[in-house]
C-alpha positions as CSV (number, residue, x, y, z in Angstrom):
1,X,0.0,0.0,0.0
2,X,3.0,2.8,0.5
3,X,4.1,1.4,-2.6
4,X,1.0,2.7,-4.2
5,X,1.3,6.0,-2.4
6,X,4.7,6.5,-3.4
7,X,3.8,5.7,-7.2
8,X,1.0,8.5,-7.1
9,X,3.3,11.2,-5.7
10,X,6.1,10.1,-8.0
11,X,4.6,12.1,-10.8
12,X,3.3,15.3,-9.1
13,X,6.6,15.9,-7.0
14,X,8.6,19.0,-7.9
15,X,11.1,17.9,-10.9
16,X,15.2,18.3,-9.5
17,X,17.2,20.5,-11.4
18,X,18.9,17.7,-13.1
19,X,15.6,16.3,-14.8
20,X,14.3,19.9,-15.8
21,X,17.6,20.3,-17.5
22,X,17.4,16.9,-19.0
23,X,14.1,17.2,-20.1
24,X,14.8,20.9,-21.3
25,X,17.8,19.8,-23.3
26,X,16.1,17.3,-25.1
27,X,13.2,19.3,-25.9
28,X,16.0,21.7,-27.5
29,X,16.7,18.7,-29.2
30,X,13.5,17.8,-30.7
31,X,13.5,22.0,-31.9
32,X,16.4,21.4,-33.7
33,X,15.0,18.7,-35.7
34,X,11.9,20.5,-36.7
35,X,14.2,23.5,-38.0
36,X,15.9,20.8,-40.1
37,X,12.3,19.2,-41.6
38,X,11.4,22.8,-42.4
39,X,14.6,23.7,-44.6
40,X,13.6,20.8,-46.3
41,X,10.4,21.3,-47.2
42,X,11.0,24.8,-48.3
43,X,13.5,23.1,-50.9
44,X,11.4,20.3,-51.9
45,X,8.5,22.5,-52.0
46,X,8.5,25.9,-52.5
47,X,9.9,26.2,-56.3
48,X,8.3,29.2,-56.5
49,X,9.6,31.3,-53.9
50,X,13.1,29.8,-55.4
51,X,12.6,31.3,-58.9
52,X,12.4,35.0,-57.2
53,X,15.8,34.5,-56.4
54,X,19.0,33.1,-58.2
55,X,18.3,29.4,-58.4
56,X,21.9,28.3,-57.3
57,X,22.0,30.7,-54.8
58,X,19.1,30.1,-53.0
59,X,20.5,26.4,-52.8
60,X,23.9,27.1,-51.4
61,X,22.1,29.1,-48.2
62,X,19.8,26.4,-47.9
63,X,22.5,23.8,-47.3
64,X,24.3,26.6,-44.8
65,X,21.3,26.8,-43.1
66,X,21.1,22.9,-42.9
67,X,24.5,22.7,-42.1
68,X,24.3,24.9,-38.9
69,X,21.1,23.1,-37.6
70,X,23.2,19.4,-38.1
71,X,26.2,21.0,-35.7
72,X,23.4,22.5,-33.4
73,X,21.8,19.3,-33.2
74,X,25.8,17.8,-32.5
75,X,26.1,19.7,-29.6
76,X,22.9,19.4,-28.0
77,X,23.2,15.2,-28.4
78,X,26.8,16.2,-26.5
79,X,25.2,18.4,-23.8
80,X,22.3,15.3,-23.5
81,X,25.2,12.8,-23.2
82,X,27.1,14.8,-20.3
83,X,23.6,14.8,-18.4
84,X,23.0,11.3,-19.0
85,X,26.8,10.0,-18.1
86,X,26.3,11.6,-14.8
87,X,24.9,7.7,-14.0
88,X,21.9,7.9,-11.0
89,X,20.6,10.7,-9.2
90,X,17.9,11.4,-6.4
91,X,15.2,14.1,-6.3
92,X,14.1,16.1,-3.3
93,X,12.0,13.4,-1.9
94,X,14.2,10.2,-2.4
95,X,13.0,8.7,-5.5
96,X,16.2,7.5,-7.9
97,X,16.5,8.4,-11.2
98,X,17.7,5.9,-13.9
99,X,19.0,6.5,-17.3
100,X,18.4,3.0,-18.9
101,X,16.3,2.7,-21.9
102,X,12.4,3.2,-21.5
103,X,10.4,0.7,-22.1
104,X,6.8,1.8,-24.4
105,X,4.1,3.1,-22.4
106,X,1.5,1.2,-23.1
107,X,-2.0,3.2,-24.6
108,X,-4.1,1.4,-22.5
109,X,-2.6,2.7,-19.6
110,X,-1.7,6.5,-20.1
111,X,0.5,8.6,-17.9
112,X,-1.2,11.0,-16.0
113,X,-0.3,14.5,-14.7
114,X,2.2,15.2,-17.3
115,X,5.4,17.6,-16.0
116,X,5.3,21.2,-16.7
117,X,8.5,23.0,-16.4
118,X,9.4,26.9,-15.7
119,X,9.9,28.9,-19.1
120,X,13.5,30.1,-16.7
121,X,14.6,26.5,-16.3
122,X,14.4,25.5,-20.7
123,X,17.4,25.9,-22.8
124,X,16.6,27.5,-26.0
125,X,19.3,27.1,-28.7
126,X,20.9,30.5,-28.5
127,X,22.0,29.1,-25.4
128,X,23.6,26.4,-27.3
129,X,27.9,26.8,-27.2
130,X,29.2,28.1,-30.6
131,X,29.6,25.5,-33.2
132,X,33.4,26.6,-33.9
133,X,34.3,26.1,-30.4
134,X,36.1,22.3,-29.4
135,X,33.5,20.8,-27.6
136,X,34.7,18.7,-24.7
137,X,36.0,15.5,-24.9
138,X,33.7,12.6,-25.2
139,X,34.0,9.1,-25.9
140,X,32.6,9.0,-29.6
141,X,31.6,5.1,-29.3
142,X,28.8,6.1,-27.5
143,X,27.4,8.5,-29.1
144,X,24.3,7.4,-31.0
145,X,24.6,7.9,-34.8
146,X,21.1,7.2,-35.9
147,X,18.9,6.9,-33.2
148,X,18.2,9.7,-30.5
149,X,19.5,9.0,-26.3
150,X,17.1,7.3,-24.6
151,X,14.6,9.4,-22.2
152,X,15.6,8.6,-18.4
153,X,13.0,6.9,-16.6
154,X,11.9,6.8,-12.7
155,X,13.8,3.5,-11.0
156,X,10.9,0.9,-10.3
157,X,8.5,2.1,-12.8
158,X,7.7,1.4,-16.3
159,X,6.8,4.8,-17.6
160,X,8.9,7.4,-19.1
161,X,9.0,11.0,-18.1
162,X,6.7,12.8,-20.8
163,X,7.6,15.5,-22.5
164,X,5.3,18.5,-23.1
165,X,3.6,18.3,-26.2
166,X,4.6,20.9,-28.8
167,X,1.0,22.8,-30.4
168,X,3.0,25.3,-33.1
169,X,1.2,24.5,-36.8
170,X,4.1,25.3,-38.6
171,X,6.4,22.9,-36.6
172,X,3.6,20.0,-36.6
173,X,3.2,20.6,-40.4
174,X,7.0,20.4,-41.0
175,X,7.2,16.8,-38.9
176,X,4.0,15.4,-40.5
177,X,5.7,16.5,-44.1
178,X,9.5,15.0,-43.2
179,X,7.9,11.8,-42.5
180,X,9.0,11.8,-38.4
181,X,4.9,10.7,-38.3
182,X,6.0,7.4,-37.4
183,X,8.3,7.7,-34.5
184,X,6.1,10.7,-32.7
185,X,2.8,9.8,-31.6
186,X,1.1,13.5,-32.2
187,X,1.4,12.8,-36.1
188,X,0.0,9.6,-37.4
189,X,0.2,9.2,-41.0
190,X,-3.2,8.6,-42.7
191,X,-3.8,5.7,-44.5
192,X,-6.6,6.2,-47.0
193,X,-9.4,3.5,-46.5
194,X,-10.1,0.6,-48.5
195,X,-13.7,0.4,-48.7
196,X,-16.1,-2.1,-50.6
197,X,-16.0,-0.3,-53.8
198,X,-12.6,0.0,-54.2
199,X,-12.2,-3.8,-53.4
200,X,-14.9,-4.3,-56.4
201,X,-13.4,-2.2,-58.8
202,X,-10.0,-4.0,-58.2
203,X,-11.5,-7.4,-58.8
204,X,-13.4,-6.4,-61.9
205,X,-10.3,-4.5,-63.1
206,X,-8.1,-7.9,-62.6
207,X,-10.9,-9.9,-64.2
208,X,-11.3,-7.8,-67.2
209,X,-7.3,-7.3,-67.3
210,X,-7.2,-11.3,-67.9
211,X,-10.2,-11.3,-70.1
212,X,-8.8,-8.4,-72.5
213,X,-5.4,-10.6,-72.7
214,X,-7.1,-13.6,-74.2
215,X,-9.9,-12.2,-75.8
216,X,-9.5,-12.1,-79.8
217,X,-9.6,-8.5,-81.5
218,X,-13.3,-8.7,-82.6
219,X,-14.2,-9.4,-79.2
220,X,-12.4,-6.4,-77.8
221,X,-14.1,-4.4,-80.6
222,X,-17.5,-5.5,-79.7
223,X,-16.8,-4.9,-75.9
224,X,-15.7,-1.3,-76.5
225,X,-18.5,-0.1,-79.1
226,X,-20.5,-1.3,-76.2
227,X,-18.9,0.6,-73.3
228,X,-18.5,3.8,-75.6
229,X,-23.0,3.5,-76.5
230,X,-23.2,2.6,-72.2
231,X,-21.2,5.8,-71.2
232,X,-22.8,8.3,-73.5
233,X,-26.3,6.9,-74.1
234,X,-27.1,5.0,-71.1
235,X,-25.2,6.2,-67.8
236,X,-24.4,9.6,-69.3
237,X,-21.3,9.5,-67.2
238,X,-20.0,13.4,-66.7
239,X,-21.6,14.1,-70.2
240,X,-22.7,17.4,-69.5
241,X,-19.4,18.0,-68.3
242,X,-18.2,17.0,-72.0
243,X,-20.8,19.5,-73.1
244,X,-19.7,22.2,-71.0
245,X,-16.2,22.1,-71.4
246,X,-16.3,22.0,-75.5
247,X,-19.1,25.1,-75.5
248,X,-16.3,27.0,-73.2
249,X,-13.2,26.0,-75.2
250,X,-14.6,25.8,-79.0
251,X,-17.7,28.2,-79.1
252,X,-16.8,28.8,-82.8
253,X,-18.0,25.0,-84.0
254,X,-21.3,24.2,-84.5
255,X,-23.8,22.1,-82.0
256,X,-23.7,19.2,-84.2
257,X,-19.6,19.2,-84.6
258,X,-19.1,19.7,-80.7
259,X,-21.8,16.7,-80.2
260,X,-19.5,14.1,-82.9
261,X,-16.6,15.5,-80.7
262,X,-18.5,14.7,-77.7
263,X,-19.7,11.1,-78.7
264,X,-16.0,10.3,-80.4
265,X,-14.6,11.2,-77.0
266,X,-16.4,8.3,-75.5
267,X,-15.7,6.0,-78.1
268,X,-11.7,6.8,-77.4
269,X,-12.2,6.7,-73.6
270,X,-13.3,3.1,-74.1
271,X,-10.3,2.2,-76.2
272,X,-8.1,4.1,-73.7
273,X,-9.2,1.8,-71.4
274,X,-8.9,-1.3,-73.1
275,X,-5.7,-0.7,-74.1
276,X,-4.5,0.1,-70.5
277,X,-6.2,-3.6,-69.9
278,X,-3.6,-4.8,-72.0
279,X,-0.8,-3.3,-71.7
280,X,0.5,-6.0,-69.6
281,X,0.7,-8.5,-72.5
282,X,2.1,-5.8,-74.7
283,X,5.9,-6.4,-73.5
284,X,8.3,-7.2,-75.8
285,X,5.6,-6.1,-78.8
286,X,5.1,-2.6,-78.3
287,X,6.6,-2.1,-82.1
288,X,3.5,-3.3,-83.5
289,X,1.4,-1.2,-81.4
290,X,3.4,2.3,-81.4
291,X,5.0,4.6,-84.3
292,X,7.5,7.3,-83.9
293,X,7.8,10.1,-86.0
294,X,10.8,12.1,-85.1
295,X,12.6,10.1,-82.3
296,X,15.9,12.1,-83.5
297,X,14.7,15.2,-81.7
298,X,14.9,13.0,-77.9
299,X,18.4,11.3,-79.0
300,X,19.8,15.1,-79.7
301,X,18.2,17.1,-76.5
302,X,20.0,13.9,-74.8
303,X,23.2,14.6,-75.9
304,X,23.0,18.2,-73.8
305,X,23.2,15.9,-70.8
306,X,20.8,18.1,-68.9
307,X,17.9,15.4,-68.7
308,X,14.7,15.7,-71.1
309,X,11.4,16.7,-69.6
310,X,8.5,15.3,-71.8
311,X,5.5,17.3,-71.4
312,X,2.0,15.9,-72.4
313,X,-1.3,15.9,-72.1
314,X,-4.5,13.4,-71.1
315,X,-4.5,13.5,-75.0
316,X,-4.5,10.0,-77.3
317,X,-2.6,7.2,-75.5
318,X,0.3,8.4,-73.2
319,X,0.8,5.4,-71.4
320,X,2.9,3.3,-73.9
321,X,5.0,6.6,-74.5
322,X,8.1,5.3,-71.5
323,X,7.6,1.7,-72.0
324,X,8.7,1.9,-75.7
325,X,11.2,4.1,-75.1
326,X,12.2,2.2,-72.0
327,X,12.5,-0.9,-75.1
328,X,14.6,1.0,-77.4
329,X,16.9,1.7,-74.7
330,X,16.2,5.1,-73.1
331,X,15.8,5.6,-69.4
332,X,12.8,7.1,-68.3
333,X,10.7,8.4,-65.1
334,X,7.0,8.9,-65.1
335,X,5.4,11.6,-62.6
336,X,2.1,10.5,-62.0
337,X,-0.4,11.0,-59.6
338,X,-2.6,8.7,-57.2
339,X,-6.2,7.4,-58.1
340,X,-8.6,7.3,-56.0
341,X,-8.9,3.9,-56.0
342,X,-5.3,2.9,-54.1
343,X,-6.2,-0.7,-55.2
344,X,-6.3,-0.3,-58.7
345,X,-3.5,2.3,-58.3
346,X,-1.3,-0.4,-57.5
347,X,-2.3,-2.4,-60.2
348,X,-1.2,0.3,-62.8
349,X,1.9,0.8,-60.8
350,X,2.8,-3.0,-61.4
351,X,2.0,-2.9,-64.8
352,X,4.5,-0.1,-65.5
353,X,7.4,-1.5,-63.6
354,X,7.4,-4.1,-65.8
355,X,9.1,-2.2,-68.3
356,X,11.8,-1.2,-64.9
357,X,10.2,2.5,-65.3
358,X,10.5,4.3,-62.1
359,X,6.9,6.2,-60.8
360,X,7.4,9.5,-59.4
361,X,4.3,10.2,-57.2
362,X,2.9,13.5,-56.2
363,X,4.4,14.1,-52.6
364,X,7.5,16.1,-50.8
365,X,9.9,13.8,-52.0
366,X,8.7,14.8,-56.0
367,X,11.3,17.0,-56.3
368,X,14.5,15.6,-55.8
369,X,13.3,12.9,-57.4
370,X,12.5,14.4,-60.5
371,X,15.8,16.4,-60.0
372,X,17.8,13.5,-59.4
373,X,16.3,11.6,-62.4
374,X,17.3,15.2,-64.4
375,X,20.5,15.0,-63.1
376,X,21.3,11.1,-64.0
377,X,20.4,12.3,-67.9
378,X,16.8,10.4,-67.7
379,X,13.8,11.1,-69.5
380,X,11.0,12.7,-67.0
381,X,7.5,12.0,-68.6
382,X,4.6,14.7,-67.1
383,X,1.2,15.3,-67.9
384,X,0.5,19.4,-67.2
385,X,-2.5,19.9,-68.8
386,X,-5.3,19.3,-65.6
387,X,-6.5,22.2,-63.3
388,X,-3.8,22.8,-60.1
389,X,-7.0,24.9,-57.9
390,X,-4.7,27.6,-56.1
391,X,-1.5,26.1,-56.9
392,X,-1.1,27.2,-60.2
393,X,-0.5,30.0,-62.5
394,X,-3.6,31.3,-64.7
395,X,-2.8,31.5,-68.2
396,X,-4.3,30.8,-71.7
397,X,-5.7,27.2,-72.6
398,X,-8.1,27.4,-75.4
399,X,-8.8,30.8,-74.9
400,X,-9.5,30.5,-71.6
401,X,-7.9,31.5,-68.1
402,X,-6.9,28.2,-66.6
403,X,-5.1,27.3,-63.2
404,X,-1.7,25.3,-64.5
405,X,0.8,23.3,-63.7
406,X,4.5,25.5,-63.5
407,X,6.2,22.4,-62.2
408,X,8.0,21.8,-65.8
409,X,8.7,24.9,-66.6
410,X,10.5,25.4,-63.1
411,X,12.7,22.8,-63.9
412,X,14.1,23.5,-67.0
413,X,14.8,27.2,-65.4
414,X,16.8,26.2,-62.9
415,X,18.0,22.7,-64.6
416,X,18.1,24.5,-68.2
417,X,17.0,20.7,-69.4
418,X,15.4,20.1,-72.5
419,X,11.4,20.5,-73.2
420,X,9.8,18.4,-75.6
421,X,5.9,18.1,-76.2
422,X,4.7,14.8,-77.3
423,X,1.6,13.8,-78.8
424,X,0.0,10.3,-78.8
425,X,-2.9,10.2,-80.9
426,X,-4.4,7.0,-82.5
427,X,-4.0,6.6,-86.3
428,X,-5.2,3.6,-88.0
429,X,-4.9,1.5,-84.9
430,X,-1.7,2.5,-84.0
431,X,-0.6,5.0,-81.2
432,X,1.8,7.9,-83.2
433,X,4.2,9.5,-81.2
434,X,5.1,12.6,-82.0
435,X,7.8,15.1,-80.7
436,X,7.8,18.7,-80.4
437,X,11.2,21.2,-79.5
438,X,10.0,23.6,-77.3
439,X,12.7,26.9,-77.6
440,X,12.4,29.2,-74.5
441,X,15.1,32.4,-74.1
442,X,15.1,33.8,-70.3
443,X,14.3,37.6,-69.8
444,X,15.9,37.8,-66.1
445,X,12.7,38.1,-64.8
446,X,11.7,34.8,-63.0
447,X,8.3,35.1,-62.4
448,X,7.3,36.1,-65.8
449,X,9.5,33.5,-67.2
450,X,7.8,30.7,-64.9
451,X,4.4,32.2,-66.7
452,X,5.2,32.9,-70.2
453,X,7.3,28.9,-70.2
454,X,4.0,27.3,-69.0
455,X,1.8,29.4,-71.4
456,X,3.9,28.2,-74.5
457,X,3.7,24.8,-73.6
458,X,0.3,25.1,-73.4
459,X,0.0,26.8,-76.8
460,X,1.8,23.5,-78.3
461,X,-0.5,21.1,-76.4
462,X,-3.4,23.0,-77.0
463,X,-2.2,22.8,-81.1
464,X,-1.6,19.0,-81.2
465,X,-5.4,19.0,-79.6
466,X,-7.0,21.0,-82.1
467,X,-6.2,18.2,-84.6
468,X,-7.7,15.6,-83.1
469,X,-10.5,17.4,-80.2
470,X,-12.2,13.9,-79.6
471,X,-8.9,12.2,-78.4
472,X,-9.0,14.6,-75.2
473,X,-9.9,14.2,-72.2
474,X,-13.0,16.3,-72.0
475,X,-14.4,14.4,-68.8
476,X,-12.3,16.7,-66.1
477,X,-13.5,20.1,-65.2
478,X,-10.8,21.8,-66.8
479,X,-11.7,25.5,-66.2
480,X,-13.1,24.9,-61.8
481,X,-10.9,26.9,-60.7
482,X,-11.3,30.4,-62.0
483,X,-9.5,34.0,-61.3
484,X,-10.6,36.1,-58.4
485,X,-11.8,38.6,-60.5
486,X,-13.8,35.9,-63.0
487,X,-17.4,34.8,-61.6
488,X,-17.8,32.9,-65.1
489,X,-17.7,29.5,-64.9
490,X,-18.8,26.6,-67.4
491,X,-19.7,24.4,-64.6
C-alpha cells in the first residue's frame, strides 16, 4: 500500500534540477530537428519562392542553413550525453532516477499529470555553445549515430517522463511533411481507407485485365463499341461536363460538330481503357502497337546531358509513351499522380514497372526525385495539362484563363533541361508519337519567365489537340478553378 502512495506522488513531486535540465535539453533537441524538416520542405516544396531568387544561390544558403542546424543538433546530443553519463541521481523526496532505456508506455494505460516545467529553467538554442568552439572531450563510441539517447525513466517504474507536447502549426506541419509521423505519436500518418467499392473495382479490373489478354480483336471491338454507347447513351457519365467544357473551349463549331466530338470522346475513352487492360501483354511487342515520328529530336536534346522533360497531355494514349522508349533503350521516369482507388492504383503501378520504369508520385519527395532523375540524364514524362485549384499560374488554354501546372517549366529554369511536347494520338490503330522542341530564351525576370514557359507549352499542347478534339480528355472540369476577378464559370 506505501508502494502505491509512493507511485502517485512520484509524478506530481517538484522535478530536481537535473531532470528539468534533461528534459529541457532534449526538448531543445526535438526543436532542432523541426528547423531541419522545415529547410527541407522549403526546398522540396516551395519552387516558387526559389525562382524569385537566383536558383543556385538560393540552394547554397539552404545547405548553410542545414549545415548549422546538423552541428546544433551535434552539440545538444553532446550536452544530452554529459547529463545522461552523470549515472543515477535522487530528487528532493528520495526517488532514484535511472537513465536506462524506456520501455513503451502502453496506450491502455496512459501517464497521467504530465510535467510542466518553468519557461527560466528551458534551454533555448541560442544558449547552445558556438559551433566553432572544441566541444569537450567525449568518448565517440557512445554516441548514438542514428537513433536519439534514450529518455531517463523513474527506477521501479515502467513509464517514461513525458515531454510536453509541442502545439506550433508550422512545426507539426513540417514533422508530418518529413515523415518523423512514425516515430512521434502527435502525427499519425493517414492511410486512405479501403472500402467495398474500391475492393470491387480492383476485382473487376483484374478480371477484365485477364479477359482483355485472351480475348481475340473482334471481341475487344465489340466490348468497346458497347462501353463507348453505355457511357454516352445509357449512364451519361460526366456528359454534361463534355458539353460544358467543348461550348467554353470551342464556341466557334457548330452544335452538331461539338456533339461528334462529344460522342467520339467516348468512343476513345473506351479504347483508352482497353488498351490500359492490355498493356500487360504488350511487353516485348510494343513495335506493332506504337510509331514514332521524329525520335531524332529525344536522341539530340539527350546529348545536352541536362535530362529531357517530356511534357503531355491526357490526350491520345500516353501510357505506352516510356515503355517503348524504355525498349529501345532510353531511361525514363513517369510523374504520376494517385487514383482514388489505391487498389487499382497499385495495379497500374505493377504494370509499369514491368518495363523497370520508375513512378514518381505527387508528394514532398517529387522533387528531388524528378531532380535526381534530371541530373542522372533520364527522361521525365509529365502530364501538365489538368486544373492545379490555387496552386497554379492562370494563363491561356483554349482561350480561356486556366489554373496550371509550372512544375515543368521550373525545372528547366533552374536545370536548363530540354522541353519536348509529345503527342500520342491513334492513327489507323496505332498510337503515333510525336515530338515537339520547345525553344524558350530567359528575360531575367523569374516570375514572368515561370508564366510565359508554361503558357507556350500550353500553346503546343493546346495545337496538337485542335487536330484531333475527340482524343482529349473532355471528362475533367478543366476550367473549376477560376480568377478572383472571373465569376464565369462553365460548370
Amino acid at each position: 500500500m506505501e508502494q502505491k502512495n509512493v507511485s502517485q506522488n512520484t509524478y506530481q513531486a517538484r522535478m530536481s534540477r537535473f531532470e528539468q535540465s534533461l528534459t529541457a535539453t532534449h526538448e531543445s533537441y526535438l526543436k532542432v530537428q523541426f528547423g531541419i524538416s522545415r529547410e527541407l520542405i522549403r526546398l522540396h516544396r516551395g519552387l516558387p519562392k526559389v525562382f524569385q531568387k537566383d536558383g543556385n544561390e538560393v540552394f547554397f544558403k539552404t545547405c548553410i542553413r542545414l549545415s548549422e542546424h546538423q552541428q546544433q543538433m551535434q552539440k545538444l546530443e553532446e550536452l544530452r550525453l554529459q547529463l545522461l553519463s552523470q549515472g543515477t541521481h535522487e530528487n528532493s523526496i528520495g526517488i532514484r532516477l535511472e537513465t536506462l532505456p524506456p520501455k513503451p508506455v502502453s496506450p491502455e494505460k496512459p501517464l497521467d499529470g504530465k510535467p510542466t516545467f518553468p519557461e527560466s529553467t528551458k534551454i533555448s538554442t541560442s544558449q547552445i555553445p558556438d559551433v566553432k568552439k572544441n566541444a569537450p572531450s567525449i568518448l565517440k563510441s557512445v554516441i548514438p549515430s542514428t537513433k536519439p539517447l534514450p529518455l531517463p525513466r523513474l527506477a521501479g517504474h515502467g513509464k517514461t517522463v513525458s515531454i510536453p507536447r509541442i502545439e506550433n502549426s508550422v512545426e507539426a506541419e513540417s514533422l508530418q511533411n518529413s515523415g518523423e509521423q512514425k516515430t512521434i505519436r502527435e502525427f499519425p500518418k493517414k492511410s486512405r481507407p479501403t472500402r467495398f467499392r474500391y475492393r470491387f473495382e480492383s476485382f473487376s479490373f483484374q478480371l477484365l485485365q485477364k479477359w482483355s489478354e485472351q480475348a481475340s480483336e473482334r471481341s475487344i471491338s465489340r466490348f468497346r463499341n458497347v462501353l463507348a454507347f453505355s457511357l454516352y447513351r445509357i449512364f451519361r457519365l460526366r456528359r454534361k461536363v463534355v458539353e460544358a467544357n467543348l461550348n467554353w473551349a470551342m464556341p466557334e463549331l457548330s452544335p452538331a460538330r461539338r456533339r461528334r466530338i462529344a460522342k467520339g470522346c467516348y468512343q476513345w475513352g473506351a479504347e483508352f481503357a482497353m488498351d490500359v487492360l492490355r498493356m500487360r501483354s504488350w511487353q516485348g511487342k510494343l513495335d506493332e502497337k506504337v510509331n514514332f515520328q521524329n525520335l531524332e529530336l529525344l536522341e539530340e536534346a539527350l546529348k545536352e546531358k541536362r535530362g529531357v522533360l517530356m511534357i503531355g497531355a491526357h490526350f491520345g494514349n500516353w501510357e505506352p509513351l516510356c515503355p517503348a522508349l524504355t525498349e529501345k533503350g532510353f531511361s525514363t521516369a513517369m510523374y504520376v499522380g494517385a487514383q482514388t482507388n489505391p487498389l487499382t492504383d497499385l495495379l497500374q503501378n505493377q504494370t509499369r514497372r514491368q518495363w523497370k520504369i520508375e513512378t514518381i508520385e505527387k508528394g514532398s519527395d517529387a522533387t528531388m526525385r524528378i531532380w535526381d532523375a534530371l541530373k542522372q540524364n533520364r527522361v521525365v514524362g509529365m502530364l501538365v495539362d489538368q486544373d492545379e485549384r490555387k496552386k497554379g499560374v492562370f494563363v491561356d488554354f483554349f482561350g480561356q484563363a486556366s489554373s496550371s501546372n509550372t512544375g515543368a517549366a521550373a525545372f528547366h529554369l533552374m536545370q536548363q533541361s530540354p522541353v519536348l511536347l509529345f503527342a500520342s494520338p491513334y492513327i489507323r490503330n496505332r498510337i503515333e508519337f510525336r515530338f515537339e522542341r520547345v525553344h524558350f530564351q530567359k528575360t531575367g525576370n523569374q516570375e514572368d519567365d515561370l508564366k510565359k514557359l508554361t503558357q507556350k507549352m500550353l500553346a503546343g499542347l493546346e495545337k496538337m489537340i485542335r487536330r484531333h478534339p475527340e482524343q482529349y480528355f473532355w471528362m475533367h472540369k478543366r476550367w473549376r478553378t477560376r480568377p478572383q476577378d472571373d465569376s464565369s464559370s462553365p460548370y
